[in-house]
mmCIF file as gemmi writes it, N, C-alpha and C atoms, coordinates in Angstrom:
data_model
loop_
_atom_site.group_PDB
_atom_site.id
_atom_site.type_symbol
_atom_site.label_atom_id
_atom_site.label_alt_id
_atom_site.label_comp_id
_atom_site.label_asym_id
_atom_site.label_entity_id
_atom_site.label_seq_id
_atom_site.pdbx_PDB_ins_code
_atom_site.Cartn_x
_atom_site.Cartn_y
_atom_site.Cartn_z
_atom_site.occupancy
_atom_site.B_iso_or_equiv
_atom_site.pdbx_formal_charge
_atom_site.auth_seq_id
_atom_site.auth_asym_id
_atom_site.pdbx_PDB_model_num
ATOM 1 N N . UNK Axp A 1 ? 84.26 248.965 50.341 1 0 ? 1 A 1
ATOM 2 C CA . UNK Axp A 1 ? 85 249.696 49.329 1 0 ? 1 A 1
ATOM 3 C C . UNK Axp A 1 ? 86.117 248.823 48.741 1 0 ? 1 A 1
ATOM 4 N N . UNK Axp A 2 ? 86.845 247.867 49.62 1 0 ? 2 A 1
ATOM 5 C CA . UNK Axp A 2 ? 87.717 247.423 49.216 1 0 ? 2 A 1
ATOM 6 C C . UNK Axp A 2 ? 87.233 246.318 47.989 1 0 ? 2 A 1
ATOM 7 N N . UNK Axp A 3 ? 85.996 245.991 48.482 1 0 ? 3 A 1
ATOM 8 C CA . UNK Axp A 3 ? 85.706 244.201 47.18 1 0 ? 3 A 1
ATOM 9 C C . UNK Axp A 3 ? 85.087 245.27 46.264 1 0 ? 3 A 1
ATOM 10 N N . UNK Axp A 4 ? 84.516 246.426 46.462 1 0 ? 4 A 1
ATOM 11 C CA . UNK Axp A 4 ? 83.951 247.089 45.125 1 0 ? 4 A 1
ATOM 12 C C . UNK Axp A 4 ? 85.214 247.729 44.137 1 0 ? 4 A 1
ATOM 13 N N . UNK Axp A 5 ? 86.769 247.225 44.49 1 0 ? 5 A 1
ATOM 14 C CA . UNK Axp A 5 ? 87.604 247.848 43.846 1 0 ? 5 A 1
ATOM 15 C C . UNK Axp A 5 ? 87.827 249.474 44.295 1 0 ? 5 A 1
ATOM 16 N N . UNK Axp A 6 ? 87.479 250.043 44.717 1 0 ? 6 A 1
ATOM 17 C CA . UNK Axp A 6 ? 87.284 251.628 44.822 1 0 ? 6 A 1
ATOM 18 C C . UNK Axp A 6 ? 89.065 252.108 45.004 1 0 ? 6 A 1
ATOM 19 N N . UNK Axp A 7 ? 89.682 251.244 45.71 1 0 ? 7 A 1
ATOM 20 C CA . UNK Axp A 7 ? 90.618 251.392 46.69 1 0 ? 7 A 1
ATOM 21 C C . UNK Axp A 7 ? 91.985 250.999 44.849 1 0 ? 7 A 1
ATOM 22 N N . UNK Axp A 8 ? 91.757 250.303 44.462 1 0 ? 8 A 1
ATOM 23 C CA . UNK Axp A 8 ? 92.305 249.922 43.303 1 0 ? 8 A 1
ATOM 24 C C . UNK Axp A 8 ? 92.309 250.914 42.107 1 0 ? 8 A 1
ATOM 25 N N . UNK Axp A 9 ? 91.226 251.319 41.559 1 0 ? 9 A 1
ATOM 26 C CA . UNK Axp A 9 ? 90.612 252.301 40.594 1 0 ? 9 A 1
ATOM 27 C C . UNK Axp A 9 ? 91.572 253.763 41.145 1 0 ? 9 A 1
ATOM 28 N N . UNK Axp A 10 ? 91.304 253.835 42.331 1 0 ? 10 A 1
ATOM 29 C CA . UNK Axp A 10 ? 92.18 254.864 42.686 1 0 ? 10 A 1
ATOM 30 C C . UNK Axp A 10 ? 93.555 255.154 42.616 1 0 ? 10 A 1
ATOM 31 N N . UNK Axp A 11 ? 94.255 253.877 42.845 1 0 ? 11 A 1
ATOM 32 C CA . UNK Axp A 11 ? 95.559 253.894 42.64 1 0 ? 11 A 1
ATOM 33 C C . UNK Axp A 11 ? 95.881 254.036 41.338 1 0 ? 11 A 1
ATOM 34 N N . UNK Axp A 12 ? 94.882 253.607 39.956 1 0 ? 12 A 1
ATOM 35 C CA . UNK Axp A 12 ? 95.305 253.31 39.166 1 0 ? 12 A 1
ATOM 36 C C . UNK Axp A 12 ? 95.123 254.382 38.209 1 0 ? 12 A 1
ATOM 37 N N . UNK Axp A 13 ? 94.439 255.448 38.57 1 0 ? 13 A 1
ATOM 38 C CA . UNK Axp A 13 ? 93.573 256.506 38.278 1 0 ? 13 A 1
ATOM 39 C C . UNK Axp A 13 ? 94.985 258.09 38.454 1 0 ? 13 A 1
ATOM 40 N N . UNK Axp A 14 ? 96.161 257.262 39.341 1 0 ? 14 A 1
ATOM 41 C CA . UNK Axp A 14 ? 96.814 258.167 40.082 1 0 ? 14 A 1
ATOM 42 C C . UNK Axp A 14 ? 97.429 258.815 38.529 1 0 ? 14 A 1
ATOM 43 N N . UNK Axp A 15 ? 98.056 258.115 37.951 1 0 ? 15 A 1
ATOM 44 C CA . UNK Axp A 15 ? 98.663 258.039 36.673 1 0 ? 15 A 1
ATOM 45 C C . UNK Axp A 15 ? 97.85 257.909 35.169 1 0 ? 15 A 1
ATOM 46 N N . UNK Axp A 16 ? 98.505 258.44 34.166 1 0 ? 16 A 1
ATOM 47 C CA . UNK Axp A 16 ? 97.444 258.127 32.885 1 0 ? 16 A 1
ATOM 48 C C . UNK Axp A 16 ? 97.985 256.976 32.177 1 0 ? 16 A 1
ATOM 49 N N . UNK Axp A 17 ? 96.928 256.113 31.815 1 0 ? 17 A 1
ATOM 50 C CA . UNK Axp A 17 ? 97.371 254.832 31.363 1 0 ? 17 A 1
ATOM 51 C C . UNK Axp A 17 ? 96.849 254.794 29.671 1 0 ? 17 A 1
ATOM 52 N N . UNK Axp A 18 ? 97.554 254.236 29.077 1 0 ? 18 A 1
ATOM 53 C CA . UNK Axp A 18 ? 97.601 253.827 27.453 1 0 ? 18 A 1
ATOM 54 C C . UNK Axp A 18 ? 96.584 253.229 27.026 1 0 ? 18 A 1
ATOM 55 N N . UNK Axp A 19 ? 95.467 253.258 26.357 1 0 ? 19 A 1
ATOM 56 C CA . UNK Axp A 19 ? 94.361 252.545 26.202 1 0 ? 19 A 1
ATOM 57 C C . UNK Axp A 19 ? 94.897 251.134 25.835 1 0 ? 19 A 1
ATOM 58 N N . UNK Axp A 20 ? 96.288 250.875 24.797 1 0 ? 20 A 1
ATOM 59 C CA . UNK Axp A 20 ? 96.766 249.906 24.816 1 0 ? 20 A 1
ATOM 60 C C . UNK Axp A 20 ? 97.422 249.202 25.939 1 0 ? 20 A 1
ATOM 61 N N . UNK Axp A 21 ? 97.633 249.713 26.922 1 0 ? 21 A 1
ATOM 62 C CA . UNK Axp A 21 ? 98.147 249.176 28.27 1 0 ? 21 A 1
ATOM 63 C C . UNK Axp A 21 ? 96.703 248.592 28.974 1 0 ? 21 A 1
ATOM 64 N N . UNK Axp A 22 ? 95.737 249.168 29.047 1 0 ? 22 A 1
ATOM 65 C CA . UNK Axp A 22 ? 94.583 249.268 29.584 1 0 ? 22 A 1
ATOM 66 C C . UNK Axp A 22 ? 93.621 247.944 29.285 1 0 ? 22 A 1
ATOM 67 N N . UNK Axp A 23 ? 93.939 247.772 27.65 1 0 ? 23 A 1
ATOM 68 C CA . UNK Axp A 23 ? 93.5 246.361 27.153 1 0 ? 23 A 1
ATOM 69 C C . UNK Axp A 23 ? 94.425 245.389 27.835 1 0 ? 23 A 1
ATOM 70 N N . UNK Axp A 24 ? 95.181 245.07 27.631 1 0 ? 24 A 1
ATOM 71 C CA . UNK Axp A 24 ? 96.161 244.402 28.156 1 0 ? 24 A 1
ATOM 72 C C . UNK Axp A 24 ? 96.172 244.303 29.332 1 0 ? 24 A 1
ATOM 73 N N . UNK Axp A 25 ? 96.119 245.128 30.591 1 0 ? 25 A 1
ATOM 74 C CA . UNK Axp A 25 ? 95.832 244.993 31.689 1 0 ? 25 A 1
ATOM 75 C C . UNK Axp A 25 ? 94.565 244.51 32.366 1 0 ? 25 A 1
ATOM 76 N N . UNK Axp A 26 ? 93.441 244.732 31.557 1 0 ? 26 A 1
ATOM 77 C CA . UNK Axp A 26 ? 91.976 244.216 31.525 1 0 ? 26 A 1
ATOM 78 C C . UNK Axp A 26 ? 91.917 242.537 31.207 1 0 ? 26 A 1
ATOM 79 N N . UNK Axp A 27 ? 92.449 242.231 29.849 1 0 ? 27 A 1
ATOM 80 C CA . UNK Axp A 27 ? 92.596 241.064 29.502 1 0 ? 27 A 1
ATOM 81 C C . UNK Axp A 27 ? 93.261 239.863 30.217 1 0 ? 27 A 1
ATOM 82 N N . UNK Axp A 28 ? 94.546 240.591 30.882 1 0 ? 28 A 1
ATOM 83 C CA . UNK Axp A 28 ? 95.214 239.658 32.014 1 0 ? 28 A 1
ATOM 84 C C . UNK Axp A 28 ? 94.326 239.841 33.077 1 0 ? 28 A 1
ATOM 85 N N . UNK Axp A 29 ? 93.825 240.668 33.72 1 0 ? 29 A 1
ATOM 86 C CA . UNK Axp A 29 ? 92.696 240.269 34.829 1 0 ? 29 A 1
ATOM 87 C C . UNK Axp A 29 ? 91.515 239.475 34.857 1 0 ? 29 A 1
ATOM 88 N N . UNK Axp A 30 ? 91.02 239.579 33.515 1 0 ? 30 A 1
ATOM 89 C CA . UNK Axp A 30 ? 89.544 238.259 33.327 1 0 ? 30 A 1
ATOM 90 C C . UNK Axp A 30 ? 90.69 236.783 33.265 1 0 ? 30 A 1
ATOM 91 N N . UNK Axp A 31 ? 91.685 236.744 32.354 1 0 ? 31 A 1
ATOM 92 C CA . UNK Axp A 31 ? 92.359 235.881 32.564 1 0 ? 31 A 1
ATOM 93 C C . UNK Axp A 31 ? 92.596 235.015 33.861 1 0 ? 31 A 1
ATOM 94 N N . UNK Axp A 32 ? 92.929 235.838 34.761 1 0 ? 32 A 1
ATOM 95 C CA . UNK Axp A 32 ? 93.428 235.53 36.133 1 0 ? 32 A 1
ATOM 96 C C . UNK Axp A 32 ? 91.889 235.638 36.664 1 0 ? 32 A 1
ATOM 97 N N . UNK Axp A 33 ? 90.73 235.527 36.807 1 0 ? 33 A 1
ATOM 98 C CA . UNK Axp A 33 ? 89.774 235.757 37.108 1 0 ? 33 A 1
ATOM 99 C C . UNK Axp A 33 ? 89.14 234.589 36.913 1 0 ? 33 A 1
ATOM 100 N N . UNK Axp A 34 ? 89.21 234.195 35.5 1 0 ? 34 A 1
ATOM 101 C CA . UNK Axp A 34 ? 88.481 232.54 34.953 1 0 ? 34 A 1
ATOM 102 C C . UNK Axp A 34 ? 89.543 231.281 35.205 1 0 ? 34 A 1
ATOM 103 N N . UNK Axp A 35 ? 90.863 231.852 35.648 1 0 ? 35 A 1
ATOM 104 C CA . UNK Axp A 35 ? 91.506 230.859 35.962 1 0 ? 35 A 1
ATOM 105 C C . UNK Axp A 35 ? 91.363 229.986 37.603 1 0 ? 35 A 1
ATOM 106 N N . UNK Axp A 36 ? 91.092 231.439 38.219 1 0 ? 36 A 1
ATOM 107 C CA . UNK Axp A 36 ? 90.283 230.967 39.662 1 0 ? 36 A 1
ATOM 108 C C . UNK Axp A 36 ? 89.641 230.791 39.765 1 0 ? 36 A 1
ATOM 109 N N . UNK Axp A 37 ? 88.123 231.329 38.729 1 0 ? 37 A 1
ATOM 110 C CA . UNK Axp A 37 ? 87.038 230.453 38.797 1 0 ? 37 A 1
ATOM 111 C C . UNK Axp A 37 ? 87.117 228.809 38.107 1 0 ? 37 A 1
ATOM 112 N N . UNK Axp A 38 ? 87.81 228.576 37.78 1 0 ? 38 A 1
ATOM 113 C CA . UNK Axp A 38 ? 88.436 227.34 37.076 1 0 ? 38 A 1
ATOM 114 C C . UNK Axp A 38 ? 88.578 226.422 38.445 1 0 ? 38 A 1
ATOM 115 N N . UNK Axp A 39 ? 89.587 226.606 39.077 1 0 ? 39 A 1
ATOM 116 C CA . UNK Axp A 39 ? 90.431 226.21 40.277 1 0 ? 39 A 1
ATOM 117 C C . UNK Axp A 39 ? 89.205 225.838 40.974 1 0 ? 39 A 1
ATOM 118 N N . UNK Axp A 40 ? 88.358 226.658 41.531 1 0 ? 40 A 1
ATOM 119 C CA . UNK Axp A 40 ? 87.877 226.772 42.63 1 0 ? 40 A 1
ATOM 120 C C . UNK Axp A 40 ? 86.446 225.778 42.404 1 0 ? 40 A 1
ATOM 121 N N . UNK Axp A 41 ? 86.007 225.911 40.784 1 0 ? 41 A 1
ATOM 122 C CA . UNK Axp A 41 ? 85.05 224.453 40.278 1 0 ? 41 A 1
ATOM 123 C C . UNK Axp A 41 ? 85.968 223.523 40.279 1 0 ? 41 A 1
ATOM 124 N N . UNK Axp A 42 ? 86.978 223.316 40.196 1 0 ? 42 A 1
ATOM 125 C CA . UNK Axp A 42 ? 87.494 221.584 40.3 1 0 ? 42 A 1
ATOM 126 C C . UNK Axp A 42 ? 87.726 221.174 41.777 1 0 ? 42 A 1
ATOM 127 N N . UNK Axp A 43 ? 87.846 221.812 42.408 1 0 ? 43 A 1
ATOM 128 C CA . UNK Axp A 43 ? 88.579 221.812 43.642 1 0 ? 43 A 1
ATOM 129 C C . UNK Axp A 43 ? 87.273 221.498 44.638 1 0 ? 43 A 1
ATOM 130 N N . UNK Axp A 44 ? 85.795 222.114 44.327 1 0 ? 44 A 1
ATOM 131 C CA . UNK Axp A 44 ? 84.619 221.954 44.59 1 0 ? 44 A 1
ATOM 132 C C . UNK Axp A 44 ? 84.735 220.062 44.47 1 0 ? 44 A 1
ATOM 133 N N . UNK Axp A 45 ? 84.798 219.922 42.82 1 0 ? 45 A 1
ATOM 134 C CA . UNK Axp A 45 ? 84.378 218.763 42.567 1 0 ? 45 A 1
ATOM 135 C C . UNK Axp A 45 ? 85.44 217.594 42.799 1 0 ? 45 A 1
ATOM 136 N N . UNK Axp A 46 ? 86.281 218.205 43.269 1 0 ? 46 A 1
ATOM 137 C CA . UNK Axp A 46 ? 87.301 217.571 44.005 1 0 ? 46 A 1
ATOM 138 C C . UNK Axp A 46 ? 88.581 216.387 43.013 1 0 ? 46 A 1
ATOM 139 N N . UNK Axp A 47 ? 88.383 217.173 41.753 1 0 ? 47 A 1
ATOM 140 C CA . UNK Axp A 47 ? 89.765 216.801 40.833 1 0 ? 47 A 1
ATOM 141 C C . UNK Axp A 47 ? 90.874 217.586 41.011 1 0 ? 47 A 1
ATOM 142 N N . UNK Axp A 48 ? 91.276 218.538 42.315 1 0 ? 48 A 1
ATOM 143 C CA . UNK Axp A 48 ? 92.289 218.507 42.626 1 0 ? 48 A 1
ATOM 144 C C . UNK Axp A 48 ? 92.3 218.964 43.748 1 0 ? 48 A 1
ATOM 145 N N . UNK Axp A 49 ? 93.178 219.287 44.622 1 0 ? 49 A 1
ATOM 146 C CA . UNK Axp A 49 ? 93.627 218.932 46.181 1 0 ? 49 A 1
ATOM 147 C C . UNK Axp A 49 ? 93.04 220.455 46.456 1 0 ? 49 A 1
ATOM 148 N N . UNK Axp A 50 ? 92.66 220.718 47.566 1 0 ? 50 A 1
ATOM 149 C CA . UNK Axp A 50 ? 92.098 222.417 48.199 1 0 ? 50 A 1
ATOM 150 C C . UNK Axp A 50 ? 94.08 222.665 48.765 1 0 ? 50 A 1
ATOM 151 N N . UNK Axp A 51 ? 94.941 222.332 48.557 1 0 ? 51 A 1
ATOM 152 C CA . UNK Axp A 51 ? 96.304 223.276 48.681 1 0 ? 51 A 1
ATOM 153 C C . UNK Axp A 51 ? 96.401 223.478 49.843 1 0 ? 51 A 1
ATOM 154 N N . UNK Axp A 52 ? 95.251 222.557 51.078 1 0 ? 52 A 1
ATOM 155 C CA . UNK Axp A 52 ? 95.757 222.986 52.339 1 0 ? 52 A 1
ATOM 156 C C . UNK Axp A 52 ? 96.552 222.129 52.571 1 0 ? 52 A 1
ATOM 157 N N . UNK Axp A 53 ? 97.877 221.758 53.364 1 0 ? 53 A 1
ATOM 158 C CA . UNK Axp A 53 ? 98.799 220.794 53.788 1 0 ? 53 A 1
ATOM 159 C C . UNK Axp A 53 ? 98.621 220.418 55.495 1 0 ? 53 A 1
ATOM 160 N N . UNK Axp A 54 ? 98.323 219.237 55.672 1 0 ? 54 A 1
ATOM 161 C CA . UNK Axp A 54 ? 98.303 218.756 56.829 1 0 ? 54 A 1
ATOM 162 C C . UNK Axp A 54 ? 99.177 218.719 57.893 1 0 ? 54 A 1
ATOM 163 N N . UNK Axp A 55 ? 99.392 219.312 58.775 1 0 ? 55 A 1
ATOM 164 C CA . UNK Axp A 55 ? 100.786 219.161 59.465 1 0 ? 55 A 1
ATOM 165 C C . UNK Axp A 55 ? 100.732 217.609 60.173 1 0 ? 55 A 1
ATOM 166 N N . UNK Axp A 56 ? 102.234 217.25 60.361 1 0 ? 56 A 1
ATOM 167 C CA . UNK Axp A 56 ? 102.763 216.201 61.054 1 0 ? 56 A 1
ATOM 168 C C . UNK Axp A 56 ? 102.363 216.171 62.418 1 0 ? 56 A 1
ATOM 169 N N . UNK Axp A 57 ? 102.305 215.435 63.053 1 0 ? 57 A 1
ATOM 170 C CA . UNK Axp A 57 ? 102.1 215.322 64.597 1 0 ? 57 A 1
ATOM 171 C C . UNK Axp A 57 ? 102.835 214.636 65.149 1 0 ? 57 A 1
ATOM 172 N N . UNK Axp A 58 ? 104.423 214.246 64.653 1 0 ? 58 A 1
ATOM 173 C CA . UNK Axp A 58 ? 105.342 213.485 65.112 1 0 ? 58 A 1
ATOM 174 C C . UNK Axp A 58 ? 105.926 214.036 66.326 1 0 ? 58 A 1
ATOM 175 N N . UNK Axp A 59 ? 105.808 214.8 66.141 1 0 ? 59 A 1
ATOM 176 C CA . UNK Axp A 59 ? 106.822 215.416 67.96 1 0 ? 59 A 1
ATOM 177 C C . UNK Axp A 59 ? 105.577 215.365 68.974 1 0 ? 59 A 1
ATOM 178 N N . UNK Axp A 60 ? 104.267 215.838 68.728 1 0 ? 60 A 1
ATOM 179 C CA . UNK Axp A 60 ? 103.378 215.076 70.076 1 0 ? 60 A 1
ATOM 180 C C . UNK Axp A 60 ? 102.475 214.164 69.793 1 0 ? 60 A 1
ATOM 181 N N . UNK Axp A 61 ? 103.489 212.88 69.198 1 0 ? 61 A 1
ATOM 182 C CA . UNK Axp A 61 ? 103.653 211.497 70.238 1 0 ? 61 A 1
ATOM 183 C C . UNK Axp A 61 ? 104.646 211.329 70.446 1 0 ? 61 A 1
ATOM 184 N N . UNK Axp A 62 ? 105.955 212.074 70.532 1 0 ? 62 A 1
ATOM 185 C CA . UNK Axp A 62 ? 106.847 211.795 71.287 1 0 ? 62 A 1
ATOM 186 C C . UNK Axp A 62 ? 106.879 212.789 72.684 1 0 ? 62 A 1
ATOM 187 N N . UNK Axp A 63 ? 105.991 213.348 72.867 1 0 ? 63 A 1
ATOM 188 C CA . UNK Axp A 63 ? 106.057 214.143 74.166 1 0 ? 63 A 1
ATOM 189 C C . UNK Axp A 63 ? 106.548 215.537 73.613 1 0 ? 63 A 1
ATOM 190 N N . UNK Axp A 64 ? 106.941 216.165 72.507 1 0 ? 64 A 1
ATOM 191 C CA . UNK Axp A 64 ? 107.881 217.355 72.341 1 0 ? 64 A 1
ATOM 192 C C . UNK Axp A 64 ? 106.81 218.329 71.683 1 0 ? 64 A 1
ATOM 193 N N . UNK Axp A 65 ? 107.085 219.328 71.818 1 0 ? 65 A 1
ATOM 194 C CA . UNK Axp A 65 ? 106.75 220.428 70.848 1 0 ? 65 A 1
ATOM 195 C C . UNK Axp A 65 ? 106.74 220.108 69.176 1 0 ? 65 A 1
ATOM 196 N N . UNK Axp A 66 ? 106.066 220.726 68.649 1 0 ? 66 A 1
ATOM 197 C CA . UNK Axp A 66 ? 106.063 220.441 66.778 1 0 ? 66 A 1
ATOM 198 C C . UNK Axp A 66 ? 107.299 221.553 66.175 1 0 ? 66 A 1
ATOM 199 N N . UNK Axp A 67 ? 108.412 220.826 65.68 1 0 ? 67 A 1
ATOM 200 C CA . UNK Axp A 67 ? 109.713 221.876 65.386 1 0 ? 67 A 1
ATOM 201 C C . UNK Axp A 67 ? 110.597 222.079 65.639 1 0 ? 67 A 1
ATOM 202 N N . UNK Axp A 68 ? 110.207 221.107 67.372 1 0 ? 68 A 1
ATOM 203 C CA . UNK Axp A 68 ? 111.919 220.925 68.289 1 0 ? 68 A 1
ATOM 204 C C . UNK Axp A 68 ? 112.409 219.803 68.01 1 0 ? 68 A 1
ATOM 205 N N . UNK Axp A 69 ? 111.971 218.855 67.086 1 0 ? 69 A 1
ATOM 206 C CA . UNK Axp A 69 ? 112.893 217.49 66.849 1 0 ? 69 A 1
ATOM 207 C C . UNK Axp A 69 ? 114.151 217.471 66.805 1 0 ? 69 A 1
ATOM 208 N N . UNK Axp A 70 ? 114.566 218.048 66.055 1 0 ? 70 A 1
ATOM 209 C CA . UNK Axp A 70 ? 116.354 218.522 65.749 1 0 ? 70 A 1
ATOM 210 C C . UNK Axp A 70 ? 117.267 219.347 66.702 1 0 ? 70 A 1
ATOM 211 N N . UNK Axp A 71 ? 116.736 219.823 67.484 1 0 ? 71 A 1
ATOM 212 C CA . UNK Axp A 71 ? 117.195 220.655 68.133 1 0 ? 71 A 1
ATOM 213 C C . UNK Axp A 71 ? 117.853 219.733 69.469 1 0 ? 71 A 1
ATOM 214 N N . UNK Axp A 72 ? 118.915 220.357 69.743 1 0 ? 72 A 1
ATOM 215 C CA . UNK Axp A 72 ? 119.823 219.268 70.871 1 0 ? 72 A 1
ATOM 216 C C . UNK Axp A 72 ? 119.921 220.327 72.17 1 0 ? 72 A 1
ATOM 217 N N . UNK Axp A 73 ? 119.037 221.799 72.113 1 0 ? 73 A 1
ATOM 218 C CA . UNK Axp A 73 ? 119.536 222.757 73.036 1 0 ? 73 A 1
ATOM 219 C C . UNK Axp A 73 ? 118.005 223.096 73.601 1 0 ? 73 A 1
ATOM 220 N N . UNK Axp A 74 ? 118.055 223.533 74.745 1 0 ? 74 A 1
ATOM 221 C CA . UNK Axp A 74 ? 116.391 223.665 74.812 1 0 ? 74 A 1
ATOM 222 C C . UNK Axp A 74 ? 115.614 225.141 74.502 1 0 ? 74 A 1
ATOM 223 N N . UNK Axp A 75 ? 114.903 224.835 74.499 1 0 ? 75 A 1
ATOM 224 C CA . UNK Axp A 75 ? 114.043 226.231 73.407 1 0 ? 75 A 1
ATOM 225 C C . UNK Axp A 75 ? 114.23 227.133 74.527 1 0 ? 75 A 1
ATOM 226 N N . UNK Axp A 76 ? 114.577 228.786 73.88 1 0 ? 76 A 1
ATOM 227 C CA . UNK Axp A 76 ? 114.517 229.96 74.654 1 0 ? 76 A 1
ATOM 228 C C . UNK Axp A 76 ? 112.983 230.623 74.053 1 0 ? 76 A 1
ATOM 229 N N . UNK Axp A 77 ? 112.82 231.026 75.364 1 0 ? 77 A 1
ATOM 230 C CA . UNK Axp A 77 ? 111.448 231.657 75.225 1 0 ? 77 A 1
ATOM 231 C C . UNK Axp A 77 ? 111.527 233.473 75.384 1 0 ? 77 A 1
């Protein structure tokens, strides 16, 4: 129900909406729709980064936890 929208339609259904609001609200959603299908073909073909960020692993090779570098007090658990 949720990917068929059902859950959405409903909320939106709660209230009466402006056919001119309605365009407008339609139009920004294909918008935002072809913009992720946009994203998600380049990102395939790999002209831009997938937005995941790699974490550091500097604190284990120094023996420490990842986050306690700075810290001068020892972690409460």
């Amino acid at each position: 129900m949720q990917r068929e929208g059902i859950f959405r339609e409903m909320k939106q259904r709660r209230s009466y909406e402006k056919p001119s609001e309605r365009k407008i609200r339609e139009k920004a959603e294909a918008m935002r729709r072809a913009r992720k299908l946009a994203r998600k073909k380049a990102q395939r073909e790999g002209l831009i980064d997938h937005g995941r960020k790699k974490k550091l692993l500097v604190a284990g090779a120094q023996g420490q936890r990842p986050g306690m570098l700075h810290r001068s007090a020892s972690p409460r658990f």
